[in-house]
C-alpha positions in Angstrom: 0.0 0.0 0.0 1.1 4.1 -0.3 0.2 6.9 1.0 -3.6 7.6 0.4 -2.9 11.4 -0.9 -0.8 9.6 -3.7 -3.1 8.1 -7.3 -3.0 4.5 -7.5 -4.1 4.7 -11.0 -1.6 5.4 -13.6 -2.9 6.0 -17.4 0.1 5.2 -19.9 -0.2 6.1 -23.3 1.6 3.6 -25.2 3.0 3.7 -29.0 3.7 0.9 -31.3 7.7 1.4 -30.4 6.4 -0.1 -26.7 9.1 0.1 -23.8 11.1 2.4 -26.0 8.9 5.2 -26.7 8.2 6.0 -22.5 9.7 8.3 -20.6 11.1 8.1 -17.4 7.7 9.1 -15.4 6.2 6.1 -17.8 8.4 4.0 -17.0 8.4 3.8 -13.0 4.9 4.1 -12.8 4.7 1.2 -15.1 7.5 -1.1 -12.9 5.9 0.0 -9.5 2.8 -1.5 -11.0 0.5 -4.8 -9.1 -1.9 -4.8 -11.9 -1.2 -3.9 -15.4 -4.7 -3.5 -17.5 -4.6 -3.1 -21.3 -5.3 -5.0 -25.1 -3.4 -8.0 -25.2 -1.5 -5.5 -27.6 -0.6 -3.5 -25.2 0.4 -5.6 -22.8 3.1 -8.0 -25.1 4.1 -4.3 -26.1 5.0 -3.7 -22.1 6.2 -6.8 -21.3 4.3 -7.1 -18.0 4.0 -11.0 -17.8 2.1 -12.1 -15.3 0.6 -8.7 -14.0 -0.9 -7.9 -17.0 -4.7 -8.3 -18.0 -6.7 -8.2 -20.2 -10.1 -6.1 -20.7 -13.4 -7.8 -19.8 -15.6 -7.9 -23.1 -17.4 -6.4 -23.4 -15.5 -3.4 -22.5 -16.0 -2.6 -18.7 -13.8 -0.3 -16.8 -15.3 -2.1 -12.9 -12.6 -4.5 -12.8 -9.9 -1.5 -12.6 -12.1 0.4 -10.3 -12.6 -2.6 -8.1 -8.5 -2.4 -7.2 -8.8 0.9 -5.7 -6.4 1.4 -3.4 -3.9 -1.3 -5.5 -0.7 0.4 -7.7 -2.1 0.0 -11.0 -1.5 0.9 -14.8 -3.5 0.9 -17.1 -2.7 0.9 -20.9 -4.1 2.7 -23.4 -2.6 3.9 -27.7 -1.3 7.3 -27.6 -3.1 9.9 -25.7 -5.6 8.0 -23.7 -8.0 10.9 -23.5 -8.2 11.5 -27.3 -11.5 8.6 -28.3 -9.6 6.5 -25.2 -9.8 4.5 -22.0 -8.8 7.9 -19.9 -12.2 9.6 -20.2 -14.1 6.3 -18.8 -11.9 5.9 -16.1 -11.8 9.5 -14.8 -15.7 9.9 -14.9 -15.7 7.5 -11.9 -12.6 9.0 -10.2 -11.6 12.2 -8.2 -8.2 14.2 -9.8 -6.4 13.0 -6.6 -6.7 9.0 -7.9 -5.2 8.9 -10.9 -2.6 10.8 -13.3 -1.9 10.3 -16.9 1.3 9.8 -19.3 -0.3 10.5 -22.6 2.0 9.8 -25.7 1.0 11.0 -29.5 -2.1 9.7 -30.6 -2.3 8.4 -34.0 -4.7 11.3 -35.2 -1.3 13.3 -34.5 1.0 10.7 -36.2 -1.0 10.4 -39.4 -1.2 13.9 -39.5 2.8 14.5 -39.1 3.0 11.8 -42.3 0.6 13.5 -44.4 1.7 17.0 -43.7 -1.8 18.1 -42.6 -3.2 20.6 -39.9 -4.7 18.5 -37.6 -7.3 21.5 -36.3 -8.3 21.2 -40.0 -8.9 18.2 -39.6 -12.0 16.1 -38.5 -10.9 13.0 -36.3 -13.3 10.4 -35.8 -13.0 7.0 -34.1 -15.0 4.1 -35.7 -14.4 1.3 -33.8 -17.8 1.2 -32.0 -19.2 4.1 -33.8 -21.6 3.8 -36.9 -19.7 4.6 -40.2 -22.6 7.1 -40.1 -21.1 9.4 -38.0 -19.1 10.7 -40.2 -21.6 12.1 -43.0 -22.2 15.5 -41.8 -17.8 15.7 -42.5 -17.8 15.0 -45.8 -17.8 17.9 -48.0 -15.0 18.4 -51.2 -11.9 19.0 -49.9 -12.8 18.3 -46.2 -9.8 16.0 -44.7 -10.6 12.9 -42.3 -8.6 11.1 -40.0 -10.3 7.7 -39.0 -9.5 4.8 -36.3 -10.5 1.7 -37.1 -11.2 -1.5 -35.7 -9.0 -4.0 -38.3 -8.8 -4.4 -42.0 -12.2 -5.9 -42.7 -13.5 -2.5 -41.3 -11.1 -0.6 -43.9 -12.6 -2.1 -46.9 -16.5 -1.4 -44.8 -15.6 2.3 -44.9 -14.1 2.1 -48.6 -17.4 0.3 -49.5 -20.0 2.5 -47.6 -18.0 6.6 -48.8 -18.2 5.2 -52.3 -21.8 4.3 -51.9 -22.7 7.5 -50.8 -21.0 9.1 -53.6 -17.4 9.6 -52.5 -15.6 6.9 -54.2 -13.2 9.7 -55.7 -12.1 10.6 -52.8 -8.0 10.3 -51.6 -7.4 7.6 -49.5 -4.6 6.7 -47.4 -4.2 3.3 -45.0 -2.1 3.9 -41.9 -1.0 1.0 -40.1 1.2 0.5 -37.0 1.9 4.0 -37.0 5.3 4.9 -34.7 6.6 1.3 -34.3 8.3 -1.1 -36.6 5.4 -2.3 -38.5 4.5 1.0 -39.9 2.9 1.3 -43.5 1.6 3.8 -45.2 -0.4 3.3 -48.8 -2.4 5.7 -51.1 -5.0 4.9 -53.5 -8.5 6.1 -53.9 -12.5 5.0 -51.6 -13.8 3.6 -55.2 -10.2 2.0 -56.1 -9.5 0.4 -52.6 -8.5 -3.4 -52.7 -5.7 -4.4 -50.7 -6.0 -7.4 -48.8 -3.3 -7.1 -46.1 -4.8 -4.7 -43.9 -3.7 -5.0 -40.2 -4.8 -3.4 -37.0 -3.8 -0.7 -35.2 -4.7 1.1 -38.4 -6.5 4.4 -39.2 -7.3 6.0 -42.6 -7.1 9.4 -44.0 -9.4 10.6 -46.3 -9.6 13.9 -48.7 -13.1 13.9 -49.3 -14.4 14.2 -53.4 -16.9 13.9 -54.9 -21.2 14.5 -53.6 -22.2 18.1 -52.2 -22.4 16.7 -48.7 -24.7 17.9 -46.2 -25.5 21.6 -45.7 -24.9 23.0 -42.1 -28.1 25.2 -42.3 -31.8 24.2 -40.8 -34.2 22.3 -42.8 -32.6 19.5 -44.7 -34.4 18.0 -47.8 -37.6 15.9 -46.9 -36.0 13.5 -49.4 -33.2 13.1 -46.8 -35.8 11.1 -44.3 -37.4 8.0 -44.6 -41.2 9.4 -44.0 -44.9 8.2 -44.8 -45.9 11.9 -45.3 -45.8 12.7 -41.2 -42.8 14.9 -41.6 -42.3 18.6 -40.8 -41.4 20.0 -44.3 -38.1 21.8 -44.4 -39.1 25.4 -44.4 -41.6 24.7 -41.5 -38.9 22.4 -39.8 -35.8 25.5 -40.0 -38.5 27.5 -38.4 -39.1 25.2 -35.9 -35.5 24.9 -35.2 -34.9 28.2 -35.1 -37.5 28.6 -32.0 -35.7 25.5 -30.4 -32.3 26.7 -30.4 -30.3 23.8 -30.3 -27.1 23.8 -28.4 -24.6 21.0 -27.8 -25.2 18.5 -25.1 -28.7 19.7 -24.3 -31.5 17.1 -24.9 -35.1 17.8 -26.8 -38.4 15.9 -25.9 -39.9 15.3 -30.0 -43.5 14.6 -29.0 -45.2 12.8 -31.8 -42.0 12.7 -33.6 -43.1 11.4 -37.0 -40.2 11.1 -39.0 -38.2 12.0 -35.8 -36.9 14.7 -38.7 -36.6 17.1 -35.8 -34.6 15.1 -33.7 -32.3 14.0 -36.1 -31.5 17.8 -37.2 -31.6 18.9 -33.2 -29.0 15.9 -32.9 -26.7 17.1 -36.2 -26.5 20.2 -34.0 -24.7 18.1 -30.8 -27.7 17.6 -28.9 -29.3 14.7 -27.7 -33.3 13.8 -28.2 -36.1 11.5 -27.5 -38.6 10.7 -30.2 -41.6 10.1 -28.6 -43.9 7.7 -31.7 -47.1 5.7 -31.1 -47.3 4.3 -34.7 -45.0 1.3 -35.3 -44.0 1.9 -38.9 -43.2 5.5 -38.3 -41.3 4.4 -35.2 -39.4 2.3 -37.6 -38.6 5.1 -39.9 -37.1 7.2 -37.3 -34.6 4.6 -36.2 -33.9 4.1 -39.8 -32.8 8.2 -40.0 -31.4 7.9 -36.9 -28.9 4.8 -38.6 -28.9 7.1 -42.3 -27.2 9.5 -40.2 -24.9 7.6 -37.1 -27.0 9.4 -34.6 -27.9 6.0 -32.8 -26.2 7.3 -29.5 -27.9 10.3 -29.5 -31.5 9.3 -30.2 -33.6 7.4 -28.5 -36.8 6.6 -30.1 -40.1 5.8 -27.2 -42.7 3.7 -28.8 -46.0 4.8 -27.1 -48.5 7.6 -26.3 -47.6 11.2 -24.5 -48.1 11.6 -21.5 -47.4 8.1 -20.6 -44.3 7.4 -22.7 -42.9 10.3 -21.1 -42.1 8.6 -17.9 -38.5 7.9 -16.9 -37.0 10.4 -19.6 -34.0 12.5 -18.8 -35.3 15.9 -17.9 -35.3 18.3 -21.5 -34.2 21.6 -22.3 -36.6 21.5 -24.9 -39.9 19.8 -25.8 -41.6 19.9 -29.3 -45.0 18.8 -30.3 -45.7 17.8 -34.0 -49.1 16.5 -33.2 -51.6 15.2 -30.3 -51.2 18.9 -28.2 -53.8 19.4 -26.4 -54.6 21.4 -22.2 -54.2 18.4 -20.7 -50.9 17.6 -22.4 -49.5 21.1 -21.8 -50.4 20.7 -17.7 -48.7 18.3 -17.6 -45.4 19.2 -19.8 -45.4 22.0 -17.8 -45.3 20.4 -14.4 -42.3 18.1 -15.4 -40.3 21.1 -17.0 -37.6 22.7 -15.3 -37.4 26.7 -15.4 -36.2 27.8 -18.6 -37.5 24.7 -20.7 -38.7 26.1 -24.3 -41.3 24.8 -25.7 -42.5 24.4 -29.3 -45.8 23.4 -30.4 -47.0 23.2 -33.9 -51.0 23.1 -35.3 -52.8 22.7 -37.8 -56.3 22.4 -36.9 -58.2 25.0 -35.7 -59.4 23.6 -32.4 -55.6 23.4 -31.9 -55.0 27.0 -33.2 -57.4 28.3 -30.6 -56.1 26.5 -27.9 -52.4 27.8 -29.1 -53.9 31.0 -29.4 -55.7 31.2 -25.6 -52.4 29.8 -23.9 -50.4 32.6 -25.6 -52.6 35.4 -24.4 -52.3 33.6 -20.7 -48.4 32.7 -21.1 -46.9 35.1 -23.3 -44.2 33.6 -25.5 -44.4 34.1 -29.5 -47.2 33.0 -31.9 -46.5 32.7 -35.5 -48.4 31.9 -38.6 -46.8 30.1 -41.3 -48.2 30.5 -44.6 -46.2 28.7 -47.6 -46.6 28.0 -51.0 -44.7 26.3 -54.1 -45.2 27.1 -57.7 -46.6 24.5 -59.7 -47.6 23.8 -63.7 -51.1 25.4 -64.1 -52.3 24.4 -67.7 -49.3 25.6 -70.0 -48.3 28.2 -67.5 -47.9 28.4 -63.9 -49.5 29.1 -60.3 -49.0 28.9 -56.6 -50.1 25.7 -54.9 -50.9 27.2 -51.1 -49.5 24.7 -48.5 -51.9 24.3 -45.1 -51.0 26.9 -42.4 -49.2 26.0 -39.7 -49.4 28.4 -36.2 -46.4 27.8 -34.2 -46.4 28.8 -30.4 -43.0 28.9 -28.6 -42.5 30.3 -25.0 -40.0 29.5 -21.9 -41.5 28.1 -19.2 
């Protein structure tokens, strides 16, 4: 045992040159060691012999927390707080516990090959993350470091970029970056076929070819997979724009539809729960959820408001599409903490009234959306009037 005021845990960022590429605060931590966690990579890379072990899978960071109190290292690639091991571990720790010997990562390895600014560059790690994720990245000339899970996964992402349209794209295969093993090979997504592929490995992209997706509110309804339920794009920036996304806050979607307003509320780093009584459109929104990697960040409730409400994370905002009615609101704004906006959306006039009576009582803003598209009209052509929509938003 040691003196309580000192960490027990160690954090070791480790390279693929192993023993060699440690300093000197690495390297006693790492021989003071009882317990040595890591890959089974890691630890032949140490050379801990019998101290080592190896993660639990699935992953679980309890057996290291179980040995509080016990000298131990744990080993992690490069900077163990960059898509790591560190940020798991220090969620269930106090500063005092623990202290960290972070090496280079790979993101800043491949980017020292290639020449590229890495704060240019969007880094993304794909080993338990959908492929997904990274589609609101690619745009022309946008650069992508990925880590991957092994070579299988290489020619996955090859596959699924030129799929989507980015087959052009520049493509370079990192492997064993810093140690002996190291290899680096260029080719194109579309022209990818090597065979040889092995872990650690991470691929760079310079992304050509499709438009990519805007940044702006109120994608394409031809983005979502929809049976008609869906907030059309102009109505759905609108909506947005009352909402005010912010990263890490999370949005109650009420009736969600589509869920189209949870996916673009997520696309914005939020978090939301798509509340959906119909099966098939339930379906739909896990579908866009998948189309666009957000499967972390939203989680779809199959059932009825009120009820279905139960158990959810408090919100920082709540939106209803449909179903809004004076008991609903009593009871959203019982569970709502001060400060919660709230959106609703109508289109029937009972629901008009009642948006219009609880604005005159609650303040907030009322809007009327009126919107129309030109369509052919014989041989010439004429506006086809879309049905209003009246849009309450206040702050409760």
């Amino acid at each position: 045992m040691f003196e309580v005021s000192e960490p027990w845990l160690s954090i070791i960022g480790l390279g693929e040159d192993g023993l060699a590429g440690l300093g000197d605060a690495s390297r006693l931590a790492l021989s003071a060691a009882e317990i040595v966690f890591g890959a089974p990579r890691h630890l032949a890379l140490a050379d801990v012999g019998t101290r080592g072990r190896a993660w639990p899978l699935p992953f679980d960071v309890a057996p290291v927390l179980a040995l509080r109190g016990q000298r131990v290292v744990v080993l992690a690639s490069g900077d163990p707080f960059w898509f790591g091991v560190g940020g798991s571990l220090s969620a269930h720790l106090s500063p005092a516990e623990w202290q960290v010997f972070p090496a280079p990562s790979t993101f800043s390895l491949a980017a020292a090959r290639l020449g590229w600014r890495l704060e240019d560059t969007a880094c993304f790690g794909l080993h338990a993350t959908p492929l997904a994720s990274t589609r609101r990245a690619l745009h022309p000339g946008q650069r992508l470091i990925c880590l991957l899970r092994d070579g299988p996964a290489v020619g996955e992402f090859a596959r699924w970029l030129t799929e989507h349209g980015f087959g052009a794209s520049d493509w370079w295969v990192l492997e064993a970056l810093g140690g002996p093993r190291e290899r680096l090979r260029q080719t194109t997504a579309a022209g990818f076929d090597f065979a040889d592929v092995a872990a650690p490995v991470a691929v760079a992209v310079q992304v050509a070819g499709a438009g990519g997706l805007p940044r702006s509110s109120g994608l394409p309804d031809t983005h979502f997979a929809h049976d008609g339920q869906i907030t059309k794009s102009p109505v759905r920036a609108l909506t947005l724009a009352a909402l005010a996304p912010r990263p890490g806050l999370h949005l109650w979607d009420v009736g969600a539809g589509s869920g189209s307003i949870s996916v673009e509320w997520c696309l914005a780093g939020g978090y939301a729960s798509a509340i959906e009584q119909h099966a098939e459109r339930v379906a739909n929104i896990r579908c866009n959820g998948a189309s666009f990697g957000l499967e972390k960040s939203l989680h779809v409730v199959e059932g009825l408001a009120p009820d279905a409400l139960a158990g959810l994370a408090p919100p920082a905002a709540i939106f209803v599409g449909g179903g809004f009615n004076a008991a609903l609101f009593e009871v959203l704004q019982a569970v709502a903490a001060p400060g919660c906006r709230l959106v609703v959306n109508a289109v029937t006039l009972e629901t008009e009234s009642l948006l219009a009576a609880l604005h005159a009582s609650h303040g907030g803003e009322l809007l009327r959306i009126e919107l129309a598209h030109a369509a052919p009209l014989g041989r010439m052509r004429g506006w086809v009037p879309a049905r209003p929509v009246v849009q309450w938003s206040v702050v409760l």
